[in-house]
N, CA, C and O of each residue as an XYZ file, in Angstrom:
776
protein
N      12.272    -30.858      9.015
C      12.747    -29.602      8.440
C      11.615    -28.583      8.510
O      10.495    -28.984      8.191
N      11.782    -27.206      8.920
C      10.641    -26.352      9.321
C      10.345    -25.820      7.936
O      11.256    -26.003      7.129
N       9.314    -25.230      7.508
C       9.113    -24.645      5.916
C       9.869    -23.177      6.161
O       9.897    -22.464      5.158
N      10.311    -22.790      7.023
C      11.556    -21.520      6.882
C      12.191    -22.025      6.342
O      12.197    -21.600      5.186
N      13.050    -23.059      6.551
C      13.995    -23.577      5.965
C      13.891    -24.297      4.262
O      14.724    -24.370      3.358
N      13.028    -24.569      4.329
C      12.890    -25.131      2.820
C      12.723    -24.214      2.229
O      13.333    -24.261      1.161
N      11.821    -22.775      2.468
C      11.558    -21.601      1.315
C      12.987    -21.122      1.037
O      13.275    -20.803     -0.116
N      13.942    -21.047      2.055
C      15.328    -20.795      1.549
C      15.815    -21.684      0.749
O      16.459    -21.320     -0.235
N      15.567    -23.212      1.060
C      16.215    -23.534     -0.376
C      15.579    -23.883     -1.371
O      16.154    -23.871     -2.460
N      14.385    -24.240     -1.285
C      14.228    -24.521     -2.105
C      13.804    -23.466     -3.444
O      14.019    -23.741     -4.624
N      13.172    -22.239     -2.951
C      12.793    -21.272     -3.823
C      14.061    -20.401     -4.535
O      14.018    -20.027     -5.707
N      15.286    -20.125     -3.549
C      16.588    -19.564     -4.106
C      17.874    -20.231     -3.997
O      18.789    -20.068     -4.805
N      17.904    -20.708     -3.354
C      19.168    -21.700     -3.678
C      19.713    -21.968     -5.054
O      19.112    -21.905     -6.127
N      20.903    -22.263     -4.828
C      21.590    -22.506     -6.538
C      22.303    -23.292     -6.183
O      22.954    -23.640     -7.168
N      22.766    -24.105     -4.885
C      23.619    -25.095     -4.651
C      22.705    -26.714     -3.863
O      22.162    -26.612     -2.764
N      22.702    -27.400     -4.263
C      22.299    -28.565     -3.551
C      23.704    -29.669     -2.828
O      24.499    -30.510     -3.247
N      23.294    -28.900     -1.329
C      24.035    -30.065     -0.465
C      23.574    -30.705      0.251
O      23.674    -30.352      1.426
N      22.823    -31.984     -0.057
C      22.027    -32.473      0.676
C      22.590    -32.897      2.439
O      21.785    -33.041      3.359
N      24.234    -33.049      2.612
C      24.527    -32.893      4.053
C      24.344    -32.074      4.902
O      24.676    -32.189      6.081
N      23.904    -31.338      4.501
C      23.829    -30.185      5.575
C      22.749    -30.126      6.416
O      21.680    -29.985      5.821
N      22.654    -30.223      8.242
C      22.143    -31.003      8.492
C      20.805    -30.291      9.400
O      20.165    -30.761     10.340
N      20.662    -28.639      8.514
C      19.923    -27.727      9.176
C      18.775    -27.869      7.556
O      17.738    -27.212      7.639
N      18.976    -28.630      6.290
C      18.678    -28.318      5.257
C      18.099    -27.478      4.408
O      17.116    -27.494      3.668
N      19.027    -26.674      4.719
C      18.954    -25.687      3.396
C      20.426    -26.718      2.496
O      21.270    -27.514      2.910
N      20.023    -26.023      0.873
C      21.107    -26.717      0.298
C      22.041    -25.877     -0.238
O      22.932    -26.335     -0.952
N      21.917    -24.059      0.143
C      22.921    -23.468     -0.146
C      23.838    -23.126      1.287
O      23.170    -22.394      2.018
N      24.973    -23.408      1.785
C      25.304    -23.183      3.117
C      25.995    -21.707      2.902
O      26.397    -21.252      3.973
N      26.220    -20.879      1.806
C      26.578    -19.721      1.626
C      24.956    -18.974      2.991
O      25.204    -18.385      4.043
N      24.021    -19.171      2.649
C      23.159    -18.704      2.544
C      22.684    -18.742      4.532
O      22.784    -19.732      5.257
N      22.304    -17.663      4.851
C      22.253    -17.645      6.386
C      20.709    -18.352      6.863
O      19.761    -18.315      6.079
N      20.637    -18.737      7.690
C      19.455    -19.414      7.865
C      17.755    -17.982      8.309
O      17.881    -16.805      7.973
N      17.244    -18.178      8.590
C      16.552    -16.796      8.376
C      15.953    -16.193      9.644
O      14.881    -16.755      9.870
N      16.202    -15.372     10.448
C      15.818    -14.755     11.292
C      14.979    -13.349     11.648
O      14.697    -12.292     11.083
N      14.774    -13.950     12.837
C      13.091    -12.512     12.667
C      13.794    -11.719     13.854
O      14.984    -11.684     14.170
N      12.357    -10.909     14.575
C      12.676     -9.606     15.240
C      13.884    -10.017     16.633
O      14.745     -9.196     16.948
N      13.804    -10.914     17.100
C      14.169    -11.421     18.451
C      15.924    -11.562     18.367
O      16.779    -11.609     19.252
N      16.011    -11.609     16.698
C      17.626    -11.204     16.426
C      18.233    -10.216     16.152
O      19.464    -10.196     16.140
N      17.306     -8.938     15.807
C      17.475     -7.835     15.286
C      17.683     -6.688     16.734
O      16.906     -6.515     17.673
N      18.734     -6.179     16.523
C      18.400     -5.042     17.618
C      19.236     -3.329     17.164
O      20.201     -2.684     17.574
N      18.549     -3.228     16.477
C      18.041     -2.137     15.189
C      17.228     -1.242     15.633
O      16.084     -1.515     15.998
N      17.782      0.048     15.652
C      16.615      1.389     15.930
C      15.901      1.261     14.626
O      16.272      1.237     13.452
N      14.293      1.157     15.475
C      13.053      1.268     14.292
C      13.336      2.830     13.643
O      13.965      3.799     14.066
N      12.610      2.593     12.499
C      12.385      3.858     11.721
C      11.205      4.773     11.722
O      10.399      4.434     12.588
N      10.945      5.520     11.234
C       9.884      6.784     11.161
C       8.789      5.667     10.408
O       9.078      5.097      9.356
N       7.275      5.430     11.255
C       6.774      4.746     10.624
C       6.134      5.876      9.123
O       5.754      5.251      8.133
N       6.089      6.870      9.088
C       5.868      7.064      7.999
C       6.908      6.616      6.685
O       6.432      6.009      5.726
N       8.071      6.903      6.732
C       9.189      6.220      5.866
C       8.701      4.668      5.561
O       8.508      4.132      4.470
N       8.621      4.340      6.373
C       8.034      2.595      6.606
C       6.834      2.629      5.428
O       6.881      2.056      4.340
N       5.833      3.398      5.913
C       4.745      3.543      4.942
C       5.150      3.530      3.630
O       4.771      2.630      2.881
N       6.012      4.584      3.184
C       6.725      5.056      1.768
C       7.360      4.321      1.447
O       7.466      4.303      0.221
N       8.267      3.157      2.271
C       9.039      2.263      1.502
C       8.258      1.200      0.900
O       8.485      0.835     -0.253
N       6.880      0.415      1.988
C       6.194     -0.005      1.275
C       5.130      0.400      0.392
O       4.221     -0.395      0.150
N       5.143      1.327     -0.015
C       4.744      1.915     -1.388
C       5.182      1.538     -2.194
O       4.614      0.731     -2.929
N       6.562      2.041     -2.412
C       7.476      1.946     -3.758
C       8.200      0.221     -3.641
O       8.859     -0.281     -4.552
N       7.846     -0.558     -2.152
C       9.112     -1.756     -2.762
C       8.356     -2.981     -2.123
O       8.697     -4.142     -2.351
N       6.892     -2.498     -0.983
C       6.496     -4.200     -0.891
C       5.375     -4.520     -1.784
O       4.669     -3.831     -2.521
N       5.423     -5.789     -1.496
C       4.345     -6.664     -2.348
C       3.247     -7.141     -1.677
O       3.534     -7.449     -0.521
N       2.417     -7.267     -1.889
C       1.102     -8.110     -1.193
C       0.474     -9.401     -2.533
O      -0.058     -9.387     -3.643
N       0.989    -10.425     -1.480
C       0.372    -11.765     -2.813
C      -0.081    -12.734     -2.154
O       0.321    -13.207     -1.091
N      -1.281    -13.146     -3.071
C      -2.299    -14.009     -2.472
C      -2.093    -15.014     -3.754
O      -1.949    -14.791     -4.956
N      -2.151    -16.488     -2.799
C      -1.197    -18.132     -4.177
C      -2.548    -18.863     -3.371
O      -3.135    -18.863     -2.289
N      -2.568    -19.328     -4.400
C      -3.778    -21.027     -4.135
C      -2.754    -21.995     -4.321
O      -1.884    -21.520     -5.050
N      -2.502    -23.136     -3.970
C      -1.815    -24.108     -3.796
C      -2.703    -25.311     -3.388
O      -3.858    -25.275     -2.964
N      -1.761    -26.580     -3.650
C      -2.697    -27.629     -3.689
C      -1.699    -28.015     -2.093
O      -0.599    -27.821     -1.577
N      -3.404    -28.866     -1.788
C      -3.009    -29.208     -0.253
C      -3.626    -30.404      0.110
O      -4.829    -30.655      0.192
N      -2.409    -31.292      0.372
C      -3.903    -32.790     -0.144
C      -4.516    -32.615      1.258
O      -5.587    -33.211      1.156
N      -4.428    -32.100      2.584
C      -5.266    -32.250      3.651
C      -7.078    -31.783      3.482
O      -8.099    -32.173      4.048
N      -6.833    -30.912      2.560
C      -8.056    -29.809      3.031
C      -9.255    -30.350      1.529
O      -8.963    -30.679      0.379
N     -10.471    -30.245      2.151
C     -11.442    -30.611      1.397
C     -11.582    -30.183     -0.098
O     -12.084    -30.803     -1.035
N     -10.975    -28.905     -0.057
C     -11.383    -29.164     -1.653
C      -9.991    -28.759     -2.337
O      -9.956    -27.798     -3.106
N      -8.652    -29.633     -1.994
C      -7.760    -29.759     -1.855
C      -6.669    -28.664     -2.717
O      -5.890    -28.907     -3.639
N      -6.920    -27.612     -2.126
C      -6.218    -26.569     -2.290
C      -6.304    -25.156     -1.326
O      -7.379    -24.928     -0.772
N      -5.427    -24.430     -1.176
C      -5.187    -24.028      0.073
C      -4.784    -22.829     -0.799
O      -4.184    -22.798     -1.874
N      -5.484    -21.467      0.276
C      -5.040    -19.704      0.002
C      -3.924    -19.584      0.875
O      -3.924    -19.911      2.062
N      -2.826    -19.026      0.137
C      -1.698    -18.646      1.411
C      -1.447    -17.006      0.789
O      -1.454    -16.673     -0.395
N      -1.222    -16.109      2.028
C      -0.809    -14.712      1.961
C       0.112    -14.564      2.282
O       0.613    -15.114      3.262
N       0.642    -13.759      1.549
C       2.521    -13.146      1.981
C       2.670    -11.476      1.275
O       2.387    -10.939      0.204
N       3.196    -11.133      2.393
C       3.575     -9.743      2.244
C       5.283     -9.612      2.248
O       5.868     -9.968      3.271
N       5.925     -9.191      1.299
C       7.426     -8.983      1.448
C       7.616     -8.419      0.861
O       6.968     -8.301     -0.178
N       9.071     -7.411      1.299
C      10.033     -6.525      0.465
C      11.228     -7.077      0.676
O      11.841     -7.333      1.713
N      11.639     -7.324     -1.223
C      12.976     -8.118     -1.644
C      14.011     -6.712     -2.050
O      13.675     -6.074     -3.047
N      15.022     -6.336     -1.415
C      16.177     -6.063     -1.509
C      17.658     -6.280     -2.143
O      17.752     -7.400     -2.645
N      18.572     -5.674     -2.225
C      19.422     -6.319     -2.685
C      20.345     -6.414     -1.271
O      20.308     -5.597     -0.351
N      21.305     -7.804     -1.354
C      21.742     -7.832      0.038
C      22.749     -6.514      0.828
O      22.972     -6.651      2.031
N      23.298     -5.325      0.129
C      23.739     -4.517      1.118
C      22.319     -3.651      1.060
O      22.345     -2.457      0.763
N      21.347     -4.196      1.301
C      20.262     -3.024      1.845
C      20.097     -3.952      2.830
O      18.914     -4.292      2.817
N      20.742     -4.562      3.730
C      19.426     -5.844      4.560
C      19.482     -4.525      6.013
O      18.455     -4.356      6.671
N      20.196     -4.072      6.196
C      20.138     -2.770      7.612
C      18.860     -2.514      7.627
O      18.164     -2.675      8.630
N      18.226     -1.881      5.964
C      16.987     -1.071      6.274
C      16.037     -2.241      6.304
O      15.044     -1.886      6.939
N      15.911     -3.555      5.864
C      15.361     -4.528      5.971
C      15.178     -4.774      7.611
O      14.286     -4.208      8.243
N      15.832     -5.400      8.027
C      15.842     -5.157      9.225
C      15.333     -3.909     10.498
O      14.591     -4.003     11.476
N      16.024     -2.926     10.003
C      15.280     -1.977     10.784
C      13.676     -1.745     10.340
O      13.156     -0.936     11.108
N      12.764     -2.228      9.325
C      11.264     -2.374      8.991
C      10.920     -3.238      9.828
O      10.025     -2.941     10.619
N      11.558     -4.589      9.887
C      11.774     -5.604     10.951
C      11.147     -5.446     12.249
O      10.224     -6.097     12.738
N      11.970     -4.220     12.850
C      11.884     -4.134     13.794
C      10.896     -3.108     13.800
O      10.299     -3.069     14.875
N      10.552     -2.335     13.035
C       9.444     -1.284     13.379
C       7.958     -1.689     13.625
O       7.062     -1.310     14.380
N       8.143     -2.900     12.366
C       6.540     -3.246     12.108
C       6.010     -4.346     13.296
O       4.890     -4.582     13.749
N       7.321     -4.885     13.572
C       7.596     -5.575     15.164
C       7.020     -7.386     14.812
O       6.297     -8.116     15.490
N       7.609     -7.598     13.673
C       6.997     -8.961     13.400
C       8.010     -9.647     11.717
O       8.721     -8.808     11.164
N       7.981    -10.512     11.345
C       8.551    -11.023     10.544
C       9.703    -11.847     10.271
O      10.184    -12.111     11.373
N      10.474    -12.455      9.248
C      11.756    -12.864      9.051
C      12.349    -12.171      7.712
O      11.781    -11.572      6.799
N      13.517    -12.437      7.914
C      14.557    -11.761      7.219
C      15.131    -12.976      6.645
O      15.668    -13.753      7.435
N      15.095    -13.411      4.803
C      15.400    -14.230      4.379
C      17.077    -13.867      3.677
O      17.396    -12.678      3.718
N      18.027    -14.786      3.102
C      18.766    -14.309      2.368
C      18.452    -15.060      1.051
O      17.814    -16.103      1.195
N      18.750    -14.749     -0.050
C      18.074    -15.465     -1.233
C      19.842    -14.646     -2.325
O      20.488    -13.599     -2.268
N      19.896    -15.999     -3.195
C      21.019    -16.112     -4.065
C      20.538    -16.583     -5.509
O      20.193    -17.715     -5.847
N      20.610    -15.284     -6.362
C      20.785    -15.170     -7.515
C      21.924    -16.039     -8.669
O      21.897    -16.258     -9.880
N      22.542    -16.249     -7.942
C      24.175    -16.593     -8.482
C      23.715    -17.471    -10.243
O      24.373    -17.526    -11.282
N      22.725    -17.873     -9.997
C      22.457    -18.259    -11.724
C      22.494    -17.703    -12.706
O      22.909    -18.041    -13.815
N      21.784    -16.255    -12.119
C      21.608    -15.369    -13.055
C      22.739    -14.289    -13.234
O      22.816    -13.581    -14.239
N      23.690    -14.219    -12.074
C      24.584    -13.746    -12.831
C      24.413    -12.233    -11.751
O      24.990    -11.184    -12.040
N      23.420    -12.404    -10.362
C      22.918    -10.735     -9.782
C      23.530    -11.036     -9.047
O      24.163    -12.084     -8.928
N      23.408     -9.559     -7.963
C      24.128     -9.589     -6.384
C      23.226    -10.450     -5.700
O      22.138    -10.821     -6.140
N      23.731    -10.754     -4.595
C      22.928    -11.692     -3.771
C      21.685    -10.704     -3.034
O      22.063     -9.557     -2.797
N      20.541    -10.964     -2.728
C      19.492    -10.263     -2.491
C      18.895    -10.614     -0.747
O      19.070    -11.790     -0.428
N      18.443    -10.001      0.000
C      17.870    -10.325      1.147
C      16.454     -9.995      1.187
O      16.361     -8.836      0.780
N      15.220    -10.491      1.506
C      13.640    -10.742      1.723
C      13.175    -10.453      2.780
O      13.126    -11.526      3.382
N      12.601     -9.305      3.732
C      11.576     -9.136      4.387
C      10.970     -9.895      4.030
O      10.942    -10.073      2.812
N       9.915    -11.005      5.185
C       8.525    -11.226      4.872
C       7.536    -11.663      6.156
O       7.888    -12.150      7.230
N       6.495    -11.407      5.801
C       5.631    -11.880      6.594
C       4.123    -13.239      6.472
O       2.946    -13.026      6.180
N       4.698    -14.352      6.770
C       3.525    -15.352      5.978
C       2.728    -15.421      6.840
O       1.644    -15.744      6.354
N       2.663    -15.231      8.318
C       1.552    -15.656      9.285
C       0.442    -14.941      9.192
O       0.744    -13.748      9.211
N      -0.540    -15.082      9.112
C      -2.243    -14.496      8.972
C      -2.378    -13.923     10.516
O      -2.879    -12.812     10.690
N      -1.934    -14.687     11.589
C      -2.270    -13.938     13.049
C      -1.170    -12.668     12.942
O      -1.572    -11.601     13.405
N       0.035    -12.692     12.434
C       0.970    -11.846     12.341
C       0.432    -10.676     11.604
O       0.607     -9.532     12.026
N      -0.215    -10.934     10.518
C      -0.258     -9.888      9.687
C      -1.630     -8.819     10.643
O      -1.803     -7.608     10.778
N      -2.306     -9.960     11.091
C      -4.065     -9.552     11.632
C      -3.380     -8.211     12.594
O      -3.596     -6.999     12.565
N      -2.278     -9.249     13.608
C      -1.342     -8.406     15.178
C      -0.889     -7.133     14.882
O      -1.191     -6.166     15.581
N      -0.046     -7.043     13.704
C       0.819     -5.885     13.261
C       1.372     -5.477     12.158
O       2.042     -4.445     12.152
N       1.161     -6.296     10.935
C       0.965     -5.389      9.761
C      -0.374     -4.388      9.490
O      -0.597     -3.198      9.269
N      -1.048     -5.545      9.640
C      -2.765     -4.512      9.260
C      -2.954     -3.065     10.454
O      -3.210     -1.914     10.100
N      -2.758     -3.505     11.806
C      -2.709     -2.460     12.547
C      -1.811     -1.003     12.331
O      -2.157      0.160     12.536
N      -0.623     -1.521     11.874
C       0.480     -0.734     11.289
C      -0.201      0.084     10.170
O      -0.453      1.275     10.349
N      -0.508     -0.572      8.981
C      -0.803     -0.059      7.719
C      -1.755      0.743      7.579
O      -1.700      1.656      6.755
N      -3.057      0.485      8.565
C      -4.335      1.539      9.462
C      -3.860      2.712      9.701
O      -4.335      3.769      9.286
N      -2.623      2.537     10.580
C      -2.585      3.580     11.130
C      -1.441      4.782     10.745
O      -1.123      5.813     11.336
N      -0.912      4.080      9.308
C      -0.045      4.728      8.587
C      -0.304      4.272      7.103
O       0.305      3.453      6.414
N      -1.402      5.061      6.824
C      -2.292      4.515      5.272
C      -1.143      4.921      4.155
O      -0.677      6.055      4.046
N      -0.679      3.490      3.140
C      -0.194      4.345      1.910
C      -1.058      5.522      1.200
O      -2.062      6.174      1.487
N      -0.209      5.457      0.205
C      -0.451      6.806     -0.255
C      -0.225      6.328     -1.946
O      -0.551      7.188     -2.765
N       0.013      5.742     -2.188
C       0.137      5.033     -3.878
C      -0.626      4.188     -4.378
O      -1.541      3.788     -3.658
N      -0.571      3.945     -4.996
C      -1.318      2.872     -6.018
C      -1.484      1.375     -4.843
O      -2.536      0.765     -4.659
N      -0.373      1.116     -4.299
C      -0.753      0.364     -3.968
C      -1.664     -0.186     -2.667
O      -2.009     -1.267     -2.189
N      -1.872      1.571     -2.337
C      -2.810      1.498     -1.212
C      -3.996      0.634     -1.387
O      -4.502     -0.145     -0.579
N      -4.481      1.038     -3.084
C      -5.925      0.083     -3.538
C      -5.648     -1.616     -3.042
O      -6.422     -2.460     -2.589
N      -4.038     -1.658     -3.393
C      -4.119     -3.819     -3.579
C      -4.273     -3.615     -1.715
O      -4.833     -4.658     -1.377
N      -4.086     -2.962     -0.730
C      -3.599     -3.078      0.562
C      -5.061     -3.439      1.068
O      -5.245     -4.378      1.842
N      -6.266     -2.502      0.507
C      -7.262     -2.601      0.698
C      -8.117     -4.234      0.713
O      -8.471     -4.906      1.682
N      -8.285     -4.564     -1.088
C      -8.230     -5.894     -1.231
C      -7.575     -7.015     -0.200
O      -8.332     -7.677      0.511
N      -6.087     -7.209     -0.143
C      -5.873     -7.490      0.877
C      -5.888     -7.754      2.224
O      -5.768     -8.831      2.807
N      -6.102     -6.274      2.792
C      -6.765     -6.637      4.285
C      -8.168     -7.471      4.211
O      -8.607     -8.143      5.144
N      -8.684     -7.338      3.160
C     -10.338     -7.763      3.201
C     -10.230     -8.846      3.595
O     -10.919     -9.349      4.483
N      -9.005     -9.566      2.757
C      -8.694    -11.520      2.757
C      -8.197    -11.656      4.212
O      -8.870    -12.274      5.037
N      -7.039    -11.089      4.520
C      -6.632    -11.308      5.934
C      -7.591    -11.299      6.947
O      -7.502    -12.261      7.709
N      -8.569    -10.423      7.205
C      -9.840    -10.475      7.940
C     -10.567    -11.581      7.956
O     -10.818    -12.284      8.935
N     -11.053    -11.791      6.356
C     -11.877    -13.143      6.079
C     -10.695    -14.229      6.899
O     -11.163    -14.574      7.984
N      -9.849    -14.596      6.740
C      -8.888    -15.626      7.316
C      -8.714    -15.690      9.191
O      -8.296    -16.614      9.890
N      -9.213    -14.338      9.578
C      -9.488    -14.141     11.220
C     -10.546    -14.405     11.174
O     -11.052    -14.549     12.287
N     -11.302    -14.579     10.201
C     -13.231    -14.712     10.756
C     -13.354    -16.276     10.449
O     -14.450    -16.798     10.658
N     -12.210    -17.126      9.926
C     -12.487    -18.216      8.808
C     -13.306    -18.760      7.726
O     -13.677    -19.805      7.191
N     -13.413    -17.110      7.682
C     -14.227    -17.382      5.856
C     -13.681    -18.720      4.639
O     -14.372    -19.458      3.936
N     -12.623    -18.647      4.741
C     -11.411    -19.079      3.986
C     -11.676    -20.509      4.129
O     -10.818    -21.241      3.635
N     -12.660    -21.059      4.686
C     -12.454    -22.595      4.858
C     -14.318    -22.891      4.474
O     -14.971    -23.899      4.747
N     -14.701    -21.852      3.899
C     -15.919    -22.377      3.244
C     -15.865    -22.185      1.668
O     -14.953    -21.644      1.044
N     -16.899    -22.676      1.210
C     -16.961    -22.253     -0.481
C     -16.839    -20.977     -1.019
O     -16.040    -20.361     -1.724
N     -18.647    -20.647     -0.050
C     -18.226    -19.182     -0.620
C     -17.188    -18.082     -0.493
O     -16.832    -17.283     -1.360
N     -16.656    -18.237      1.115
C     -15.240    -17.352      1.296
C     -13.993    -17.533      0.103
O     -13.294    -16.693     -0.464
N     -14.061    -19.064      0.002
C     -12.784    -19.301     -0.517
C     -12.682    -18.575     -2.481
O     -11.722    -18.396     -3.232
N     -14.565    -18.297     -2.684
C     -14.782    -18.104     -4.215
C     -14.547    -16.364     -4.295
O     -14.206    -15.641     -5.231
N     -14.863    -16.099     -2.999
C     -14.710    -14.220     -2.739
C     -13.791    -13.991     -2.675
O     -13.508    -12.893     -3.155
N     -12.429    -14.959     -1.945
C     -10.817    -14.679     -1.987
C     -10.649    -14.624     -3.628
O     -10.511    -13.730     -4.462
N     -10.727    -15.913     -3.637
C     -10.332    -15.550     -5.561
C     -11.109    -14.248     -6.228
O     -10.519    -13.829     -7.224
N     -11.880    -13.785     -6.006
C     -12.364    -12.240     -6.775
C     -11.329    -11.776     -6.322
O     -10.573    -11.524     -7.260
N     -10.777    -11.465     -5.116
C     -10.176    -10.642     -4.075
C      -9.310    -10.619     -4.795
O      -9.031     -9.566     -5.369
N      -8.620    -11.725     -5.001
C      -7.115    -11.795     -6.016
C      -7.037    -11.402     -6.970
O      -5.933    -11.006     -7.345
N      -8.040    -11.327     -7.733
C      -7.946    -10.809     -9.160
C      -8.040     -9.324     -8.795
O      -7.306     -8.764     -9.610
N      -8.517     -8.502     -8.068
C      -8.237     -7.694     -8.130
C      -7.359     -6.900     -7.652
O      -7.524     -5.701     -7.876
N      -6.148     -7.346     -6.840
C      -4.856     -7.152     -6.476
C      -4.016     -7.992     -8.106
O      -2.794     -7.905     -8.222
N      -4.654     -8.554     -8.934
C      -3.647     -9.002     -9.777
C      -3.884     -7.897    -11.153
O      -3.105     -7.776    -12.099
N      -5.293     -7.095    -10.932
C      -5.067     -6.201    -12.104
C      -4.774     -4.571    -11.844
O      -5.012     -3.510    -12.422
N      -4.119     -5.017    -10.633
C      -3.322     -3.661    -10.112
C      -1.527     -3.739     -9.713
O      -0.684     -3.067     -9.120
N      -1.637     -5.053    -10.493
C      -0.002     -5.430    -10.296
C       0.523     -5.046    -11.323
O      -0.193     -4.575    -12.206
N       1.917     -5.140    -11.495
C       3.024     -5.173    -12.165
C       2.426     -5.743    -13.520
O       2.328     -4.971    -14.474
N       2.007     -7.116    -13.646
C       1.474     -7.599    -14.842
C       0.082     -7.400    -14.858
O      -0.465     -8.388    -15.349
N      -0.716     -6.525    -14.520
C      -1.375     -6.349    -14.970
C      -2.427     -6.494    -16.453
O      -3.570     -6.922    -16.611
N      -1.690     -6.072    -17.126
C      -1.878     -6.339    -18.651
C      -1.647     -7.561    -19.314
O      -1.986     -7.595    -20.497
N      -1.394     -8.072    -19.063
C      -0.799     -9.658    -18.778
C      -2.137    -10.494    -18.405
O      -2.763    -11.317    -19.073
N      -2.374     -9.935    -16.962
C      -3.509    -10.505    -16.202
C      -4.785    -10.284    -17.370
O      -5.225    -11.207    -18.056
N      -5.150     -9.207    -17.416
C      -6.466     -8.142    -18.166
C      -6.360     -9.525    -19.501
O      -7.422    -10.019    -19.879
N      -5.343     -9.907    -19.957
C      -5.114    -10.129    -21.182
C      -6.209    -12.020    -21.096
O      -7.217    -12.402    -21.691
N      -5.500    -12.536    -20.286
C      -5.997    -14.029    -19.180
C      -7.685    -14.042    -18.963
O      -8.477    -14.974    -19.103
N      -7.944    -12.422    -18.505
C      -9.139    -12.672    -18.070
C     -10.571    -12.453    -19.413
O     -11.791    -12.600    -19.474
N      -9.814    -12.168    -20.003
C     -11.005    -12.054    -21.491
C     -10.938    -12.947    -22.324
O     -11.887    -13.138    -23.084
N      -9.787    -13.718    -22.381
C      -9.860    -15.445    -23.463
C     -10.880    -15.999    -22.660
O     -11.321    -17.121    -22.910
């Protein structure tokens, strides 16, 4: 089973069918496709810029990884979550930024519309054509600062900082400071003084 397939079910799914023999366990749910399915007039990369202002995310997760020496692992992901009749403009970002997949993700627990996910997890992907993109069409908001932080890590991860001590102790600064420019912020601020 490829980990495309498991982040669909396992992170949003609300149905477990274990027959299904592509496994995901919601079969409502479309399996997830990138640019090579999309054939969508790109958009004004400035719009592009402005949407990820106001709607993407940039997040950096430590995770445990029994392969790696000091058995935990930095993973980066950049995505904008939608609700599912926006997936057009999803798609057409898709195709502008010229890289990614297009997830579908189901609420149905909670009672929401069903939602669709831009994202981008690959580090060579992001190095190829987000970061080049985002250079050359700088936000303009708040979250230009986390974009900054960010690229720093993605770089370190092209240079393989990320697989020594000290890289891996400078990512974690890195994070904290994309985490006290987030949403929870105050939350975070609150964590880091106990």
């Amino acid at each position: 089973m490829s980990n495309v397939t498991r982040e669909v079910s396992r992170v949003r799914s609300t149905k477990r069918e274990s027959s299904e023999k592509d496994g995901r366990r919601n079969s409502q749910l479309q399996a997830p496709f990138g640019k090579e399915r999309i054939h969508k007039e790109p958009l004004h990369p400035q719009y592009v810029a402005g949407f990820i202002d106001g709607e993407g995310s940039f997040s950096v997760s430590v995770g445990k990884h029994k392969t790696m020496k000091r058995g935990s692992e930095v993973r980066l992901e950049f995505e904008i979550e939608l609700r599912a009749d926006d997936r057009d403009i999803l798609e057409r970002i898709c195709a502008t930024i010229g890289c990614g997949r297009i997830y579908d993700l189901s609420y149905d627990r909670y009672g929401w519309y069903p939602h669709v996910k831009y994202k981008i997890g690959g580090v060579k992907d992001m190095q190829k054509y987000l970061v080049p993109f985002l250079d050359k069409h700088p936000l303009q908001a708040k979250k230009g600062e986390v974009y900054v932080f960010f690229r720093q890590i993605v770089m370190m991860f092209a240079r393989k900082e990320h697989l020594t001590d000290e890289g891996f102790e400078k990512i974690l600064k890195l994070r904290d400071e994309i985490r006290a420019r987030g949403k929870k912020a105050k939350t975070h601020a609150k964590t880091l003084t106990r």
